[in-house]
C-alpha positions as CSV (number, residue, x, y, z in Angstrom):
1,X,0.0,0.0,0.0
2,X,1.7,3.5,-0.6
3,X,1.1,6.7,0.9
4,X,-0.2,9.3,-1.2
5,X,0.4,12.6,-0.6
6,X,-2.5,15.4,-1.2
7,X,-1.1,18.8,-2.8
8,X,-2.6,21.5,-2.1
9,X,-3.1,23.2,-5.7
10,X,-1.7,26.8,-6.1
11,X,-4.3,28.6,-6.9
12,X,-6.2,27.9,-3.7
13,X,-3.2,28.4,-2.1
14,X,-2.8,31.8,-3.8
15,X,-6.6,32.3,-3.1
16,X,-6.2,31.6,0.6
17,X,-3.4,33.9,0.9
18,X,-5.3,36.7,-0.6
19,X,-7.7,36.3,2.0
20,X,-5.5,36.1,4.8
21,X,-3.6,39.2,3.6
22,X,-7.7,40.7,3.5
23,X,-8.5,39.3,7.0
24,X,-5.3,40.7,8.5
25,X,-5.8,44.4,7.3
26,X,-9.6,44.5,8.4
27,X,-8.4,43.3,11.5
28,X,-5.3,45.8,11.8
29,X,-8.1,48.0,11.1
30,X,-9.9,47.3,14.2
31,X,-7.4,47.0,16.7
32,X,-5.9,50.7,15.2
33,X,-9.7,52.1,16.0
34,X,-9.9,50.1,19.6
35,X,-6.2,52.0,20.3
36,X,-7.5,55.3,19.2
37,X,-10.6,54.8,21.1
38,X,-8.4,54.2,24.0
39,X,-6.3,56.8,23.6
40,X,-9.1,59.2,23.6
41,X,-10.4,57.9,27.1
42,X,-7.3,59.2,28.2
43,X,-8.7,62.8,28.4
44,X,-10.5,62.8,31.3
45,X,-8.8,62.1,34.3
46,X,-8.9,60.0,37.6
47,X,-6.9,57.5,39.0
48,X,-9.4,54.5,38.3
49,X,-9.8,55.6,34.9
50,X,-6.1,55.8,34.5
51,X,-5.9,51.8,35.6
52,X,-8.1,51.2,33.5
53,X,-6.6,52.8,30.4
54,X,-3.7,50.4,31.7
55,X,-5.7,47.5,31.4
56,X,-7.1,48.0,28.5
57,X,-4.0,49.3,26.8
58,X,-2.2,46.5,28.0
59,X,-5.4,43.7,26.5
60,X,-5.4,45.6,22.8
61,X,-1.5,45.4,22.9
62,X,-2.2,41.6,23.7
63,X,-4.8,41.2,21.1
64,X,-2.6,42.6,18.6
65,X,0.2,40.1,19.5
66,X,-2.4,37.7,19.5
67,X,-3.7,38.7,15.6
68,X,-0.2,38.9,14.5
69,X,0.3,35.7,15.7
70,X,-2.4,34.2,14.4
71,X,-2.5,36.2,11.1
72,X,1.6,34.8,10.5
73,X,0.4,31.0,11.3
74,X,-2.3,31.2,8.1
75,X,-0.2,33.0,6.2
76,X,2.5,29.8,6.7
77,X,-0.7,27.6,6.6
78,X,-1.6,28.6,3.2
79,X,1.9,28.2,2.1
80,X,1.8,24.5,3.0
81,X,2.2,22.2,0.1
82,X,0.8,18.7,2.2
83,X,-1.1,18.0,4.8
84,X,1.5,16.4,6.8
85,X,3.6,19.5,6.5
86,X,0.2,21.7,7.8
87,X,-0.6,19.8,11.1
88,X,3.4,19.8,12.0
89,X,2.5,23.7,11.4
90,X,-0.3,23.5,13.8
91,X,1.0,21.3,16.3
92,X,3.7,24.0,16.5
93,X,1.6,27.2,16.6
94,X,-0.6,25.7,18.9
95,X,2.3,24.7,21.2
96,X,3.1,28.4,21.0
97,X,-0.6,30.1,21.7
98,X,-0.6,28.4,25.2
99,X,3.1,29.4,26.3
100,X,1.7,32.8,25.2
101,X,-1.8,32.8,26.9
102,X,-0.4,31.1,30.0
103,X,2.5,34.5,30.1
104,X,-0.3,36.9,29.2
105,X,-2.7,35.5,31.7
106,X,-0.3,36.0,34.5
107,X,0.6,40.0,33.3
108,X,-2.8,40.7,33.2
109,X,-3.3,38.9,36.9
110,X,-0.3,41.3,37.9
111,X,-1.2,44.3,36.5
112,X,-5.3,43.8,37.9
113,X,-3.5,43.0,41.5
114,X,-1.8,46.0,41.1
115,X,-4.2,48.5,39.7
116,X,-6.8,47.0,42.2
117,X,-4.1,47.7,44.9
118,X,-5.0,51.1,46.9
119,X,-2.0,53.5,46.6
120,X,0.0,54.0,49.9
């Protein structure tokens, strides 16, 4: 019995591509308006609202790590000429989302201790 392999034919690789390179400008997009957003909260003033600003500055700054992550995995994905070659791919970036998570988690934990903390 031999193993055949399944290529993944250019043009929907080409196709796929283009649509990554779509999804990752709409969602540069986004973020750019939630960071504006943000940045115009930061006109009033109080020290609550100020931790908050922290927070949230420090979640979009996460969520654009996050996208960029993300957004770089398809764009390899796509790129993938079998299947074998793909799930390697997503063993890997998988691997790598929860070593991330896990290290964001515990900044966000720090900085909500902290922000929660009542100044001395």
């Amino acid at each position: 019995m031999t193993s055949q392999t399944f290529e993944i034919p250019a043009e929907m690789r080409a196709f796929a591509e283009k649509s990554v390179d779509q999804a990752r400008t709409a969602v540069s997009t986004f973020i750019g308006t939630a960071i504006k957003t943000a940045e115009q909260m930061q006109s009033t003033s109080g020290s609550v609202q100020a931790s908050m600003q922290t927070v949230v500055a420090k979640t979009l700054d996460q969520v654009q790590d996050n996208a960029v992550a993300t957004f770089d995995f398809a764009q390899k994905l796509v790129r993938t000429r079998d299947l074998r070659e793909a799930m390697d791919l997503q063993g890997e970036f998988v691997r790598n989302q929860i070593a991330n998570l896990q290290a964001q988690a515990k900044d966000l934990g720090t900085l909500a201790q902290n922000t929660l903390r009542p100044s001395a």
